[in-house]
MARBA-3410 file (N, C-alpha, C, O; in Angstrom, 1 decimal):
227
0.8,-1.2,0.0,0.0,0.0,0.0,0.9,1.2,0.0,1.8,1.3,0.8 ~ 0.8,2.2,-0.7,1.6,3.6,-0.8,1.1,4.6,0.1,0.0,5.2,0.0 ~ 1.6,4.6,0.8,1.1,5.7,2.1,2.6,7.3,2.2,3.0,8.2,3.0 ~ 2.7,6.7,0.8,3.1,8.6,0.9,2.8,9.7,0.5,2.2,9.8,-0.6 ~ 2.8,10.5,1.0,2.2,12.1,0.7,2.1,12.4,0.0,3.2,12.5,-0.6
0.5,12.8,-1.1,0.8,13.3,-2.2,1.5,14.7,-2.7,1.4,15.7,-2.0 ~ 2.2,14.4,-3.9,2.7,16.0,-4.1,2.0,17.0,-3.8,0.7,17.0,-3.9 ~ 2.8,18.4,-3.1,2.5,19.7,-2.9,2.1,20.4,-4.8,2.6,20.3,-5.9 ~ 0.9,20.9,-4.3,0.8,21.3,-6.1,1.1,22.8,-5.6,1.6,23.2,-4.5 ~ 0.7,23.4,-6.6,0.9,25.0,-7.3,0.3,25.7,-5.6,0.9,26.6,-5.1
-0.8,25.1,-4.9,-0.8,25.6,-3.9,-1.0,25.0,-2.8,-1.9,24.2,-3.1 ~ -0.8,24.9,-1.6,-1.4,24.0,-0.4,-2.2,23.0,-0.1,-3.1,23.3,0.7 ~ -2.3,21.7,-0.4,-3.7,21.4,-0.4,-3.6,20.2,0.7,-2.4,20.0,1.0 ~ -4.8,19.2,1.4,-5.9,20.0,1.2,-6.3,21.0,2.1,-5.6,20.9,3.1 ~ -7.3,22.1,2.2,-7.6,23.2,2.9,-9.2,22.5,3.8,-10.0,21.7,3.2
-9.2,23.0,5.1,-10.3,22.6,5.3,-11.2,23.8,4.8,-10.8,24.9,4.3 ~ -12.6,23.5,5.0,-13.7,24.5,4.8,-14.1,25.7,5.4,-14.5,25.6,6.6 ~ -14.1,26.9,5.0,-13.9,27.9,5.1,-14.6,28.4,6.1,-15.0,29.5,5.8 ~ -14.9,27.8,7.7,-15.7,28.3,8.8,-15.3,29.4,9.3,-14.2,29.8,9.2 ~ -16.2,30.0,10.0,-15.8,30.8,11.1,-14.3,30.7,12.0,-13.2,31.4,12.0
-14.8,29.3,12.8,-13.9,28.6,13.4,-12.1,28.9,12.8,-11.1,29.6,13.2 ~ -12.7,27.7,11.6,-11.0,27.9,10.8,-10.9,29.1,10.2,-9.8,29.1,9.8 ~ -11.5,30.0,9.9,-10.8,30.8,9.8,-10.2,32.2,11.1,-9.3,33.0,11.1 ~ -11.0,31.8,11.9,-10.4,32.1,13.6,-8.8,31.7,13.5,-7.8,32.5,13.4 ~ -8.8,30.0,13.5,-7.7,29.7,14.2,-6.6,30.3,12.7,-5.8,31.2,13.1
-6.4,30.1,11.6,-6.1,30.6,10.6,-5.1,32.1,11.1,-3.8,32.2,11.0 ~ -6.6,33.2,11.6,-5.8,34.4,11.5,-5.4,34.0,12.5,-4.7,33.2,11.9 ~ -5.2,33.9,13.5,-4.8,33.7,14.7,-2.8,33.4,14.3,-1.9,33.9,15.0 ~ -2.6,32.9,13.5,-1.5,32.4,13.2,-0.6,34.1,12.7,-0.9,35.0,11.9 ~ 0.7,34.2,13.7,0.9,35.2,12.9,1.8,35.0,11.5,1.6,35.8,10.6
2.2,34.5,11.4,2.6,33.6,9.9,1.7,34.1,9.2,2.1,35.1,8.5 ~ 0.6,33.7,9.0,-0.9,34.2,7.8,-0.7,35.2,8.0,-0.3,35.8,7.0 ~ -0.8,36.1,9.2,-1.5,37.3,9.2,-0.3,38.2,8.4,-0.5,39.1,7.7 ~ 0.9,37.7,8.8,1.7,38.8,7.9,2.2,38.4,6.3,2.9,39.2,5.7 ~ 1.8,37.2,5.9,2.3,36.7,4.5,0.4,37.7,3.9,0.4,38.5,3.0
-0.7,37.5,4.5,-1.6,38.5,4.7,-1.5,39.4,4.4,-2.3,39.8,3.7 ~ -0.6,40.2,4.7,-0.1,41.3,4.6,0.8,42.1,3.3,0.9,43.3,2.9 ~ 1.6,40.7,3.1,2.8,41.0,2.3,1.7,40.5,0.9,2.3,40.9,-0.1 ~ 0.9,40.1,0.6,-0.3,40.0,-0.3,-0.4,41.4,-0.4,0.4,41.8,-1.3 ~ -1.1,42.2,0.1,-1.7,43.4,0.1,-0.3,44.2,-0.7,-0.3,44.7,-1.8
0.7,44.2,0.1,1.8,44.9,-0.6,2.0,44.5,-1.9,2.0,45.4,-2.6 ~ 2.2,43.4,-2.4,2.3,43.0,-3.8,1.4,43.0,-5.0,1.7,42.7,-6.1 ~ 0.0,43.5,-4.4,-0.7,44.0,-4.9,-0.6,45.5,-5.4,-0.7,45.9,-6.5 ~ -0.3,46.1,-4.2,0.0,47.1,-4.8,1.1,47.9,-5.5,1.1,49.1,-6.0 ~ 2.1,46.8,-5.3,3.6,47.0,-6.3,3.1,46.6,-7.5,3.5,47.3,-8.4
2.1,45.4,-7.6,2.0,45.5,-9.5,0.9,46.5,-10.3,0.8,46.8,-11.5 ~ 0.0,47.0,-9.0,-1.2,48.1,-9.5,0.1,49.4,-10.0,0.2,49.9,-11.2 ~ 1.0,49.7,-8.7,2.2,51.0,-9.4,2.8,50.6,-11.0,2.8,51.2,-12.1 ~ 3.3,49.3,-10.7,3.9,48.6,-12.3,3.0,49.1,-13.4,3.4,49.9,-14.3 ~ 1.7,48.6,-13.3,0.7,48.6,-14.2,0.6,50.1,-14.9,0.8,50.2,-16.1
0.3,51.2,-14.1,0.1,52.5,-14.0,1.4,53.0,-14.8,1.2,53.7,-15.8 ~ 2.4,52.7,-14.4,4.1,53.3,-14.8,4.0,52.4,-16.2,5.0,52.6,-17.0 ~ 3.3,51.7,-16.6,3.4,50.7,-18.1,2.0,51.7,-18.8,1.4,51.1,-19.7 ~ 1.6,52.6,-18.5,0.1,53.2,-18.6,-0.4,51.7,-19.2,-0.4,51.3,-20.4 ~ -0.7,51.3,-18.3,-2.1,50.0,-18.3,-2.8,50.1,-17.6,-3.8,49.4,-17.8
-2.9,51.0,-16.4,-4.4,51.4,-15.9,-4.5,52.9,-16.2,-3.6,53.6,-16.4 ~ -5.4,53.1,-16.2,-6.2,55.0,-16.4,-4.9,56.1,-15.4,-4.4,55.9,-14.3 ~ -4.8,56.8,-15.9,-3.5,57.9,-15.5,-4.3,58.5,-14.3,-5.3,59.1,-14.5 ~ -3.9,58.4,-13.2,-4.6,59.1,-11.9,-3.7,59.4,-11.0,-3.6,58.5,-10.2 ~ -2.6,60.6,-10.9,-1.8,61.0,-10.1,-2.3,60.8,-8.2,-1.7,60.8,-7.2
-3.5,60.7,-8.5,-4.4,60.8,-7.1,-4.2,59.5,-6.5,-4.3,59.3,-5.3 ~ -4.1,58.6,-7.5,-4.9,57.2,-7.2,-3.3,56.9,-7.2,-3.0,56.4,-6.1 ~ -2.3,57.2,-8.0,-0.8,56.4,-7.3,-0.5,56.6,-6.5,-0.2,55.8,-5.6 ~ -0.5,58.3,-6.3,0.0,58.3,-4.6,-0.8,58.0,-3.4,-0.6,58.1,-2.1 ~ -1.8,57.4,-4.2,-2.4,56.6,-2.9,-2.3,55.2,-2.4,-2.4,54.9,-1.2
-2.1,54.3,-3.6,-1.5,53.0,-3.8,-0.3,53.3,-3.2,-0.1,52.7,-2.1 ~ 0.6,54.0,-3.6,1.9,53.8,-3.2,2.5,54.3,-1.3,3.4,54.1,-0.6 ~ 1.3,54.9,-1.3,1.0,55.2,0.7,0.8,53.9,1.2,1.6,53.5,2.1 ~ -0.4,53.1,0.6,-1.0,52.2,0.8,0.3,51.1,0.7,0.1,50.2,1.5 ~ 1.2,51.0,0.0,2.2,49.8,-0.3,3.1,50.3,0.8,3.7,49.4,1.4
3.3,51.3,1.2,4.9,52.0,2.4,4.0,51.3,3.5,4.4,50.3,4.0 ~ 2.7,51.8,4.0,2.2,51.0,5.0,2.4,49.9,5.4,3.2,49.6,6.3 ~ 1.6,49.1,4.5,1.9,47.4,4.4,3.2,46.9,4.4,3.3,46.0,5.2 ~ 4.1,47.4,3.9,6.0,47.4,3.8,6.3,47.0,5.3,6.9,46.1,5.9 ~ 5.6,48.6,5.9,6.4,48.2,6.9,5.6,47.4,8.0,6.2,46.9,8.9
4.0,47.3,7.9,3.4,46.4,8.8,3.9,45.1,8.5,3.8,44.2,9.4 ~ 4.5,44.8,7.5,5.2,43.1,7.6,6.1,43.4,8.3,6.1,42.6,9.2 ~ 7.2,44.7,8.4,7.8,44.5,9.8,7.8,44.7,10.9,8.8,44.6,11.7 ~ 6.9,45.0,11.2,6.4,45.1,13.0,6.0,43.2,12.7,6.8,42.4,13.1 ~ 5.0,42.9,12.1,5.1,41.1,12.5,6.1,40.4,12.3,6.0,39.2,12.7
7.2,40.8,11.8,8.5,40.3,12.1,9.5,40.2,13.2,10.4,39.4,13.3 ~ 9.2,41.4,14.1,9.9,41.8,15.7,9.8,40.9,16.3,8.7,40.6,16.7 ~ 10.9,40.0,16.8,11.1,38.6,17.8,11.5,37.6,17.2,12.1,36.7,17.7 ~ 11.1,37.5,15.6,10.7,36.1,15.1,12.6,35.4,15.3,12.7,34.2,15.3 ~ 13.6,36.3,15.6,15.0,35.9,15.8,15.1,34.8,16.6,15.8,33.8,16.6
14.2,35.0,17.3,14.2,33.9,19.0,13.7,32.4,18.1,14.1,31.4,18.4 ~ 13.3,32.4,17.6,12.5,30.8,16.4,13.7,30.3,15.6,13.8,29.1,15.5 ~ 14.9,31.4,14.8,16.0,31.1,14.0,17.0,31.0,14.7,17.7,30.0,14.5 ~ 17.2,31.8,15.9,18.8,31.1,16.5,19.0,29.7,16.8,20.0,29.0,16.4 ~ 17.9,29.3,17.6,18.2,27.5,17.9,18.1,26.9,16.3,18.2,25.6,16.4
18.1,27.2,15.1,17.9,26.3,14.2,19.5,26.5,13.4,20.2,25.8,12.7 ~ 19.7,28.0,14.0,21.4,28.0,13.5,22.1,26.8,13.9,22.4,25.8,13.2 ~ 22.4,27.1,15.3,22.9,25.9,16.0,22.4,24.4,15.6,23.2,23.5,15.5 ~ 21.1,24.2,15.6,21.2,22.7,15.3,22.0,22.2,13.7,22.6,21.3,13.4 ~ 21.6,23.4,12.7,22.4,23.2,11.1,24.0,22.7,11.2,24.6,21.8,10.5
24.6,23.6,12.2,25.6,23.4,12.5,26.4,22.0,13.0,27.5,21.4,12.9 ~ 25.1,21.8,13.7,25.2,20.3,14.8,25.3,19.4,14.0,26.1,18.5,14.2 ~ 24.4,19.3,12.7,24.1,18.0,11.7,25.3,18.8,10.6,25.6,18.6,9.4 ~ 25.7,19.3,11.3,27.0,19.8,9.8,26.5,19.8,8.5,26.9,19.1,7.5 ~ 25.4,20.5,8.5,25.0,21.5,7.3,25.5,22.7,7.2,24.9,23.8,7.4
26.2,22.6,6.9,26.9,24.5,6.4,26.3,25.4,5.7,26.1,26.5,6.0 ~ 25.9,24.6,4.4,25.0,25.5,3.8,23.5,26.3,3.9,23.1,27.2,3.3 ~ 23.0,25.4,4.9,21.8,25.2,5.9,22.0,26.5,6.9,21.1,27.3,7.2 ~ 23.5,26.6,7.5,24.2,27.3,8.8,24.3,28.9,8.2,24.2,30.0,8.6 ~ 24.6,28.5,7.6,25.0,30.1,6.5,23.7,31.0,6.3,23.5,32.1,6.8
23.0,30.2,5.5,21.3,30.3,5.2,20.3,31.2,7.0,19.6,32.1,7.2 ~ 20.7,30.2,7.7,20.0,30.5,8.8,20.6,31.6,9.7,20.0,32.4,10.5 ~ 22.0,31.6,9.4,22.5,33.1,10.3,22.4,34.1,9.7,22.3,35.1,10.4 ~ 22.2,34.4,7.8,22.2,35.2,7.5,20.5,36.3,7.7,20.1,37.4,7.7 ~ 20.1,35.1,7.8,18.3,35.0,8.2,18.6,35.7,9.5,18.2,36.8,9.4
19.5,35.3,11.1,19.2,36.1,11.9,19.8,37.6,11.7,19.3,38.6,12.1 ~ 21.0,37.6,10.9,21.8,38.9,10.8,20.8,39.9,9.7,21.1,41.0,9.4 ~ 19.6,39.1,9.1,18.5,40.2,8.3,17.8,40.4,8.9,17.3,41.5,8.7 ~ 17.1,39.8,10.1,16.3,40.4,11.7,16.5,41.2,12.1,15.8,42.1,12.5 ~ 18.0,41.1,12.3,18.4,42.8,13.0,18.8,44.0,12.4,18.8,45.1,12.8
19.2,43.3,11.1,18.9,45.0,10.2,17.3,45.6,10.1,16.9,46.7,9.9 ~ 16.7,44.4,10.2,15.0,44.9,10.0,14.8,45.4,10.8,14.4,46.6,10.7 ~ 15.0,45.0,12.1,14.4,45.5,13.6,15.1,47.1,13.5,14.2,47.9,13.4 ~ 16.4,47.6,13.4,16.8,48.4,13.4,16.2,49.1,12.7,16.1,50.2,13.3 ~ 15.6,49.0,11.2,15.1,49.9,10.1,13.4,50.2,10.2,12.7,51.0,9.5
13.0,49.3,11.3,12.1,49.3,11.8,11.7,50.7,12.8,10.8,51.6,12.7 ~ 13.1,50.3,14.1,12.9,51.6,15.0,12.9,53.0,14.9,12.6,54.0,15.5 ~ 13.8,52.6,13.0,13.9,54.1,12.3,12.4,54.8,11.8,11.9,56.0,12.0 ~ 12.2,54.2,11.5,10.8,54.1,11.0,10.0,54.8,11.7,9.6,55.9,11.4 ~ 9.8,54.3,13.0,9.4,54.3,14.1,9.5,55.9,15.1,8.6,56.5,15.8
11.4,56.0,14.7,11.3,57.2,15.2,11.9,56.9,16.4,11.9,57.7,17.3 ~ 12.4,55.7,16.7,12.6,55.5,18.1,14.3,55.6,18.2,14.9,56.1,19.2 ~ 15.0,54.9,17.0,15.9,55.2,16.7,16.5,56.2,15.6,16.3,55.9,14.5 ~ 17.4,57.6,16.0,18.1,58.3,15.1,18.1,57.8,13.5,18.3,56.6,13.5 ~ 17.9,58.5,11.9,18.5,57.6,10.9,17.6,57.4,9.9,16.4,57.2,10.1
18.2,57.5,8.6,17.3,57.1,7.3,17.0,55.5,7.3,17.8,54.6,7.1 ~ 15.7,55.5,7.6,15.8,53.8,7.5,15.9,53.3,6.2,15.7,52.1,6.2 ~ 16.2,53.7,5.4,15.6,53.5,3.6,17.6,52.3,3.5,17.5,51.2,3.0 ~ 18.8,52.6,4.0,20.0,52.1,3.6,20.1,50.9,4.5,20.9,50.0,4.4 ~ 18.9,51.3,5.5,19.1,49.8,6.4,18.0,48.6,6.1,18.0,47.4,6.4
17.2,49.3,5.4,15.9,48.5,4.4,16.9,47.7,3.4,17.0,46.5,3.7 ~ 17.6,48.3,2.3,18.0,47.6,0.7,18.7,46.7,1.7,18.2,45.7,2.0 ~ 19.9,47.1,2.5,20.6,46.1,3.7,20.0,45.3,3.5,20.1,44.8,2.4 ~ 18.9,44.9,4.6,18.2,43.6,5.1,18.5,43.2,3.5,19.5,42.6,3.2 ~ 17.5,43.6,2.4,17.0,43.1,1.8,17.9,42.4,1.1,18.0,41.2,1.0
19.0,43.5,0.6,20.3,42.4,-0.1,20.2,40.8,1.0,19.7,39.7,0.7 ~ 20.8,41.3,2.2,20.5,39.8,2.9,19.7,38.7,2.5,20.0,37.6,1.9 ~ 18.9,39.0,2.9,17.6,38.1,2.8,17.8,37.6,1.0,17.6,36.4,0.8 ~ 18.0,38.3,-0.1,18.0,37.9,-1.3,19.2,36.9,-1.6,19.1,35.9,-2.4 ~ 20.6,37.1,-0.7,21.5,36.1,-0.2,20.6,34.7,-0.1,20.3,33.8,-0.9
20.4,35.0,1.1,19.6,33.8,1.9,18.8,33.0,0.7,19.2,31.9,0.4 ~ 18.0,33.5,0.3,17.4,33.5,-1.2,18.1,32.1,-2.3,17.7,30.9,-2.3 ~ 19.0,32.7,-2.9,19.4,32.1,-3.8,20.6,30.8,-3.0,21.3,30.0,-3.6 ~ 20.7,31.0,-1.5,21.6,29.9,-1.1,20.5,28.2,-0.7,20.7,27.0,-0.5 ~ 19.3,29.2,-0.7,18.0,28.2,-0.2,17.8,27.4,-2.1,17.8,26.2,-2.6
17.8,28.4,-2.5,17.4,27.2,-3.9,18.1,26.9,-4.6,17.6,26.4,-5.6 ~ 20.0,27.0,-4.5,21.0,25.9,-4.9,20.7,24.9,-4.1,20.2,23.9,-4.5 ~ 21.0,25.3,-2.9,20.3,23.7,-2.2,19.2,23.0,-2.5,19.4,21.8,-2.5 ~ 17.9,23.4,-2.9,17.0,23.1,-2.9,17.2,22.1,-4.9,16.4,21.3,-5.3 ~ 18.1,22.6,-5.5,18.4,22.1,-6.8,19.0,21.5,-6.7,19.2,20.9,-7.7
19.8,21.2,-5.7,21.0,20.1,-5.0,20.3,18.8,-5.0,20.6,17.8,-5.6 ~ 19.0,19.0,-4.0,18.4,18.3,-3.7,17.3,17.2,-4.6,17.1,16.0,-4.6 ~ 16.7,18.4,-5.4,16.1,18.0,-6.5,17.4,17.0,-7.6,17.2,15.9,-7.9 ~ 18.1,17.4,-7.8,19.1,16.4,-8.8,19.4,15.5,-7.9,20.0,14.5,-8.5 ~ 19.3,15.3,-6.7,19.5,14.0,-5.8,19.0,12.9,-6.1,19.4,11.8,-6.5
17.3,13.6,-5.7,16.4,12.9,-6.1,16.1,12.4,-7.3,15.7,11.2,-7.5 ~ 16.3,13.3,-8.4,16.4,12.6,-9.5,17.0,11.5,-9.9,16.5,10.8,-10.8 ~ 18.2,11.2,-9.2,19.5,10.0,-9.8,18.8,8.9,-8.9,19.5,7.9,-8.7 ~ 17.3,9.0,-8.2,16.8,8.0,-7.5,16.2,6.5,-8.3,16.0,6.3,-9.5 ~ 16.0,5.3,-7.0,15.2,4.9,-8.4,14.0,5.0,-8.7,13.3,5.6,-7.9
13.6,4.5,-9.9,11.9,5.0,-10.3,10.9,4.6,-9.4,11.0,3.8,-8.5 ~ 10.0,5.2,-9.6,9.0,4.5,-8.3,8.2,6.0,-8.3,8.7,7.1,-8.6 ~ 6.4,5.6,-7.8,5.5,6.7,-7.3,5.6,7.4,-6.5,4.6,7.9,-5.9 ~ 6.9,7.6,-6.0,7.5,8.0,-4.2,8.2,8.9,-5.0,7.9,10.1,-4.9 ~ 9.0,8.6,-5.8,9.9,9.4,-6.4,9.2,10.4,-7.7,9.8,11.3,-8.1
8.6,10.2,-8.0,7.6,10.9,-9.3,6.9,12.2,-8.2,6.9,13.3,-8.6 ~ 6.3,11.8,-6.8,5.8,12.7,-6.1,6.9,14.0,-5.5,6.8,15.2,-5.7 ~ 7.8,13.2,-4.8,9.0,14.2,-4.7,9.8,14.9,-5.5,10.5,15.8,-5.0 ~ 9.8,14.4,-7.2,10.3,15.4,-7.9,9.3,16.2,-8.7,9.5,16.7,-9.8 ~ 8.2,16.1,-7.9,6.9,17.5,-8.0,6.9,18.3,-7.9,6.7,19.3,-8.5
7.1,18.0,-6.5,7.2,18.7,-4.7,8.2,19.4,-5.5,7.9,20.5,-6.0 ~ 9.2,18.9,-5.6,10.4,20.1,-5.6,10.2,20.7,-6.6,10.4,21.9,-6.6 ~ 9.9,20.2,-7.6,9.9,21.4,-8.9,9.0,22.6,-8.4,9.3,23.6,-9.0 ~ 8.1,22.8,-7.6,7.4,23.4,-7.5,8.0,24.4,-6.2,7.8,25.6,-6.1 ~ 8.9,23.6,-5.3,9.6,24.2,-4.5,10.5,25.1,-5.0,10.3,26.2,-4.6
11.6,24.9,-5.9,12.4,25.2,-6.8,11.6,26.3,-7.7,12.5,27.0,-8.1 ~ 10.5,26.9,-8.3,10.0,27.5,-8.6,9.6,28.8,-7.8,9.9,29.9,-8.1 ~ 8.6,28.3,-6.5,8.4,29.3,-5.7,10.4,30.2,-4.9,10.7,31.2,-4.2 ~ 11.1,29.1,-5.4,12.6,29.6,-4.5,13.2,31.3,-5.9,13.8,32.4,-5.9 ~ 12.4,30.3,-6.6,13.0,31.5,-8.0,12.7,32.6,-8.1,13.4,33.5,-8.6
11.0,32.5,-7.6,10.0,33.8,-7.8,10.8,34.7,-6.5,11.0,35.9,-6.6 ~ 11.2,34.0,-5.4,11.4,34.7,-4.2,13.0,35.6,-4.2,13.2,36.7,-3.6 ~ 14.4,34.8,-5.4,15.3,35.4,-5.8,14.4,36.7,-6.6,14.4,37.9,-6.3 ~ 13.9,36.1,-7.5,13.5,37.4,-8.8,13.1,38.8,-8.1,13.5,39.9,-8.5 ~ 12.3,38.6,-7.1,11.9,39.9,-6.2,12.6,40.0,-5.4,12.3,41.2,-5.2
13.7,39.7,-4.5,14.3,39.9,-4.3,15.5,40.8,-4.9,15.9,41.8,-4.3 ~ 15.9,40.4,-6.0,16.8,41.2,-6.8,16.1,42.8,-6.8,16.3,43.9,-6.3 ~ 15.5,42.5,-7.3,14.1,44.1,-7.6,13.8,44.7,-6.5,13.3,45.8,-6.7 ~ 14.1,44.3,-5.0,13.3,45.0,-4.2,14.5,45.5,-3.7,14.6,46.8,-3.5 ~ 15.6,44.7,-3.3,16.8,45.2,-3.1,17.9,46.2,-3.5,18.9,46.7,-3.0
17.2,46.4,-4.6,18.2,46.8,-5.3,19.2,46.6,-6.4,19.8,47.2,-7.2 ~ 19.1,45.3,-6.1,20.4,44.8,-6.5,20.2,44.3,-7.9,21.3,43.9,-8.4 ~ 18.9,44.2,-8.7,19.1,44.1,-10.0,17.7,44.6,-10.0,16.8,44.0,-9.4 ~ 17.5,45.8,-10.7,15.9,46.1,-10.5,15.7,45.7,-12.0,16.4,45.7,-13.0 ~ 14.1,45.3,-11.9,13.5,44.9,-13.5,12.5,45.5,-13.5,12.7,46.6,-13.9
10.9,45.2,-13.1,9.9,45.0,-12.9,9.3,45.3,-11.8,9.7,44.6,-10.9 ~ 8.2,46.4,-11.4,6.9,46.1,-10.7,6.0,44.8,-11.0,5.6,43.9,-10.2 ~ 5.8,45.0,-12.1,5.0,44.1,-12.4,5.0,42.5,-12.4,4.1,41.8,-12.6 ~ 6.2,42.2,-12.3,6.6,40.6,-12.9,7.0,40.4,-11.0,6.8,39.3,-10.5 ~ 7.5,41.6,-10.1,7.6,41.6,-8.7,6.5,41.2,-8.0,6.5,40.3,-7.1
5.4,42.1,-8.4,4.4,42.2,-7.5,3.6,40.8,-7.5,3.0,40.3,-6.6 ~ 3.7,40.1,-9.3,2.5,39.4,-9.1,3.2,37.8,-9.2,2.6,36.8,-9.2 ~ 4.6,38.0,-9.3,5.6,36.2,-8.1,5.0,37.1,-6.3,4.4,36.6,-5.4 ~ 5.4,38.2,-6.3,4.7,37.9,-4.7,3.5,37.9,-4.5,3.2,38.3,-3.4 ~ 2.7,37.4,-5.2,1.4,38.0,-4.8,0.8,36.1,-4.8,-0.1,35.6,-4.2
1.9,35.4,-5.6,1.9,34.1,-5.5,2.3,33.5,-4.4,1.7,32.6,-3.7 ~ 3.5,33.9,-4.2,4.0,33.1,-2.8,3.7,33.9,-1.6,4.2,33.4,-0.5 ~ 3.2,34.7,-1.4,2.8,35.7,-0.5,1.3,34.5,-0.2,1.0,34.1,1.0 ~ 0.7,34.3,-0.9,-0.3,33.2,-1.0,0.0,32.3,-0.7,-0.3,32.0,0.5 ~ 0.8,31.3,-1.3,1.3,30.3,-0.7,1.4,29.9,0.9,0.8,29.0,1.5
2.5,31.3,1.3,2.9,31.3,2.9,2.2,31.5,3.7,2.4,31.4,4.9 ~ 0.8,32.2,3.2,-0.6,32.0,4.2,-1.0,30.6,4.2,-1.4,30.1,5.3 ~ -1.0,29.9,3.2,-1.9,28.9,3.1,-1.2,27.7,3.5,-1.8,26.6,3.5 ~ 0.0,27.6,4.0,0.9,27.1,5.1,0.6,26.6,5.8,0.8,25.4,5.9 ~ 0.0,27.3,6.6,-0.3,27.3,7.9,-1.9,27.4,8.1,-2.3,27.5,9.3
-2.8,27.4,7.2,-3.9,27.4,6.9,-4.3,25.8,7.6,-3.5,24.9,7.8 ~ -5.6,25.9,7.8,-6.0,24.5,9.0,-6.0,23.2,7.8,-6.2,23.4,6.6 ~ -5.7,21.9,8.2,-6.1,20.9,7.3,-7.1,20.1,7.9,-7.2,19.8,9.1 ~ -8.2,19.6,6.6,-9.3,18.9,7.4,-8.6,17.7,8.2,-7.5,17.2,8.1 ~ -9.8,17.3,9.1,-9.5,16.5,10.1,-9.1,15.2,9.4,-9.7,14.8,8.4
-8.4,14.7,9.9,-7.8,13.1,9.2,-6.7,13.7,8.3,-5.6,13.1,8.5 ~ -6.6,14.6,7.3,-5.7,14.8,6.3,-4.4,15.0,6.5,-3.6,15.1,5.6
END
């Protein structure tokens, strides 16, 4: 009998039914609530795209309003980011422990982009002196790091799996990853663009984040009972 997990498709599945209840326990997750969030922002990075491509109606009113609306959201993903450091340090150290390096690297660079956030945060904020805008591209270079060292590995892994033998075990895991390996790409591509570090596109930005921004709610989204 095959009792392995079917492939992860294009999105989450399965989802339980859309109650009250679950969707209680749902927001309740701060995970959703801020990939929730980072939705809304990516929305409105490809509405500015669209507008700067004149593909929506010319409204000086209506950009600078989207684009208030997107600095908001920006930075409400980082207030739900404040602490999350305390969740990545123990996983530094265990990478380390299993002598994963590449894993090790990945996860400290992840804590050393917390604390540029937190910092560009309190700028923000007002709490601390400072243009937060050089400590923003910062993080973000990081994080776009972190990025592209998650999906060499993650293609490491996928060609692993490939040289496996045949079998419906193996047909499902090189699904999974292709699809992992995709959402890893979308998250480099915006990355480059948001950081700075290779700008292209609003539009090809906003709407890979507006995918995996979806995705990482639906994560953590309830599964029906038994599944």
């Amino acid at each position: 009998q095959n009792t392995s997990p079917p492939a992860m498709p294009a999105l989450p599945g399965p989802l339980a039914s859309p109650t009250p209840a679950v969707l209680s326990q749902w927001l309740a997750h701060s995970d959703s609530k801020n990939a929730l969030v980072r939705v809304g922002h990516c929305v409105c990075r490809l509405l500015l795209g669209l507008h700067a491509k004149n593909l929506l109606k010319q409204s000086p009113d209506n950009h600078a309003k989207i684009a208030s609306l997107m600095g908001v959201l920006f930075h409400a993903e980082r207030t739900g980011r404040l602490g999350k450091e305390v969740m990545v340090v123990p996983l530094v150290k265990k990478a380390w422990d299993r002598g994963d390096y590449a894993d090790f690297v990945s996860k400290a660079l992840v804590t050393l982009y917390l604390q540029f956030d937190k910092v560009a945060w309190f700028r923000v904020a007002g709490v601390l002196k400072g243009d937060p805008v050089p400590m923003i591209l910062r993080a973000l270079k990081i994080i776009t790091v972190v990025w592209v060292i998650d999906l060499a590995r993650e293609m490491q892994a996928y060609a692993k799996a490939a040289a496996g033998p045949d079998g419906s075990d193996r047909k499902r895991e090189l699904a999974d990853r292709r699809w992992t390996m995709f959402r890893g790409l979308a998250l480099v591509i915006q990355g480059l663009h948001i950081s700075q570090l290779r700008p292209h596109s609003d539009i090809v930005c906003g709407g890979l984040g507006i995918y995996t921004a979806v995705f990482a709610a639906l994560t953590v989204y309830p599964k029906p009972k038994g599944a």
